[in-house]
C-alpha positions in Angstrom: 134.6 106.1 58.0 134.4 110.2 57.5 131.6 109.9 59.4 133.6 108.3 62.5 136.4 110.2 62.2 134.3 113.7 62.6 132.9 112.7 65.3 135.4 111.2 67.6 136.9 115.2 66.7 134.2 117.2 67.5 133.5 114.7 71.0 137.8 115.3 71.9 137.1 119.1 71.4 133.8 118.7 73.7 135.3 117.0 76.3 138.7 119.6 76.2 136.3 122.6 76.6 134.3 120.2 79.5 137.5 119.8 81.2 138.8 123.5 80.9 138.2 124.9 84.1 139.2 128.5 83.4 136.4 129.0 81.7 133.1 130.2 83.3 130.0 128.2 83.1 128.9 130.8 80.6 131.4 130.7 78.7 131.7 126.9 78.6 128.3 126.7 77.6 129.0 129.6 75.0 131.8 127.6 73.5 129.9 123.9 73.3 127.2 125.6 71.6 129.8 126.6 69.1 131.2 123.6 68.6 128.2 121.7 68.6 126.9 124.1 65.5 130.3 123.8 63.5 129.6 119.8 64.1 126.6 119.9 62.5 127.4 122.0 59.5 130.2 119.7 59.3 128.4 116.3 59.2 126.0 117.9 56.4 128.9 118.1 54.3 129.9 114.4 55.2 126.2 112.4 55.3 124.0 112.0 52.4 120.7 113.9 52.7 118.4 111.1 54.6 121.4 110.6 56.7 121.3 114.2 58.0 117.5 114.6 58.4 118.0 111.7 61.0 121.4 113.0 62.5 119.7 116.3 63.3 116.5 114.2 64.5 118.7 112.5 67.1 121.4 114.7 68.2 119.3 116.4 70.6 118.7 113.4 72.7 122.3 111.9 72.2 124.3 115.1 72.6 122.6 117.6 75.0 124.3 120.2 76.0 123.5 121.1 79.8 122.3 124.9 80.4 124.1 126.1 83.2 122.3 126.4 86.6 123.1 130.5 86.3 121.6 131.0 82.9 118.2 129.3 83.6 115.6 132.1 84.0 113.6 132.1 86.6 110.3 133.7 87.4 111.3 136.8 89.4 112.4 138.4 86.2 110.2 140.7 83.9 108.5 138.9 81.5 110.6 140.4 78.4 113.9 139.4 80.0 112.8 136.1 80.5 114.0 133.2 77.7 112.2 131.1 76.3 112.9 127.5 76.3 113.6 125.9 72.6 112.2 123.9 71.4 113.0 120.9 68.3 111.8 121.9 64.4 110.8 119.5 62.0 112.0 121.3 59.0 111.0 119.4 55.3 114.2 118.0 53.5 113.3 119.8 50.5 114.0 123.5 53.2 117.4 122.2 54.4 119.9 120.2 51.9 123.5 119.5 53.0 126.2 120.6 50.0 126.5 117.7 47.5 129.7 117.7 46.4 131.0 115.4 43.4 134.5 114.6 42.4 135.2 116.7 39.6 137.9 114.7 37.1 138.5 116.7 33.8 140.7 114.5 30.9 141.8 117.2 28.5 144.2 116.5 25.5 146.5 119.2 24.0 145.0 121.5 21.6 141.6 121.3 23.2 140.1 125.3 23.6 137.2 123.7 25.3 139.2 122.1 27.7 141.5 125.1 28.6 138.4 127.4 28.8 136.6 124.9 31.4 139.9 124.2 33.6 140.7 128.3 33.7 136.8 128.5 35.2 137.1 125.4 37.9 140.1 127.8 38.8 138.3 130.7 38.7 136.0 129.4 40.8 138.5 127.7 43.6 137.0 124.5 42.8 138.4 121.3 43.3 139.2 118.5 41.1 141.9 116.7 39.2 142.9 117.3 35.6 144.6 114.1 33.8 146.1 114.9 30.4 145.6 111.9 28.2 148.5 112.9 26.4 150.8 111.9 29.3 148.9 109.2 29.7 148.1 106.9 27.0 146.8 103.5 29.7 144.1 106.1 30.8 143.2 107.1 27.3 143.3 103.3 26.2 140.9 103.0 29.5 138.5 105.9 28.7 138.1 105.1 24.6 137.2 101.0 25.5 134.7 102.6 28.4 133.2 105.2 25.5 133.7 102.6 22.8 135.8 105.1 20.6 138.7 104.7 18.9 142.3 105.1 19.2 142.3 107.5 16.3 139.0 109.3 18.0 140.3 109.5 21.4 144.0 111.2 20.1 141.7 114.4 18.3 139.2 115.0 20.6 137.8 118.6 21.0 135.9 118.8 24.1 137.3 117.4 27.5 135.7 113.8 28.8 134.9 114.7 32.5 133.9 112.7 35.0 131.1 113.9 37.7 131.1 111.8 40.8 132.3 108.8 39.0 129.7 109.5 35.9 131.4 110.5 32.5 130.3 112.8 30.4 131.5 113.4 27.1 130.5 116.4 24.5 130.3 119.1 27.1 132.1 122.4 25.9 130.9 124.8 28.1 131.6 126.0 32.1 128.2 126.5 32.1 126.8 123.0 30.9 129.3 121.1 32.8 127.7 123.2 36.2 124.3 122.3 35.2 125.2 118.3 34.7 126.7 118.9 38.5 123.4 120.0 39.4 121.5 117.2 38.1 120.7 114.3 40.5 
């Protein structure tokens, strides 16, 4: 759905720069070239990795964008001031990786230094994610200790935040540091 919805954006912003006929063909093709770089950047952010690698294989041939008629080169010019034409690289997926990025949920209770220390780092560090404070809510920490098999009594004294990774829960983690390398795991 991400994937539909950033692309019927980037083809309204191609077709508004198509249409603009105060720009110059230079310009124009100037401008669709920048779009059509922000697109892809975008789209490695929203496909999973084999998804790209076959995105970048096929937007080429889906989504040319037309040289102008003024900007081809032709052979009257010196040899140096000539372009040359580009041409398609098959660069290995282990070169080029889009960002993974995981939903970071962090359920802290009250009196939890481990907690405090790893939520004023995600701040730090302008990330993302969603803190849920078990002591407000008691169904989530009913939830968490039946998924972790812990007790009620286990669950209201816990010293290290439960945090959830891309939907995987991790539990024991007391440390910025270990919490970043779990991230990077997968």
């Amino acid at each position: 759905m991400e994937f539909q919805s950033t692309v019927a954006r980037f083809l309204v912003k191609k077709r508004a720069v198509e249409r603009d006929d105060s720009l110059s063909p230079k310009a124009k093709y100037q401008l669709l070239r920048r779009v059509s770089s922000l697109e892809t950047s975008v789209m490695a952010d929203v496909l999973e990795s084999y998804r790209w690698q076959e995105y970048m294989r096929v937007k080429p041939q889906i989504q040319p964008i037309p040289i102008p008629l003024d900007l081809r080169t032709n052979d009257s010019l010196p040899k140096r001031a000539r372009k040359k034409e580009s041409e398609v690289l098959d660069i290995p997926s282990s070169k080029v990786r889009p960002k993974k990025k995981k939903q970071i949920t962090i359920y802290t209770s009250k009196g939890c230094d481990a907690c405090d220390s790893i939520i004023g780092q995600l701040n730090t560090g302008n990330f993302i994610f969603i803190n849920v404070s078990l002591d407000e809510t008691p169904e989530v920490k009913e939830q968490l200790g039946q998924i972790l098999s812990r007790s009620t009594q286990e669950m209201n004294s816990l010293s290290s935040p439960i945090i959830s990774l891309g939907g995987r829960l991790y539990t024991g983690i007391t440390t910025f540091d270990r919490m970043m390398e779990e991230m990077e795991k997968d």
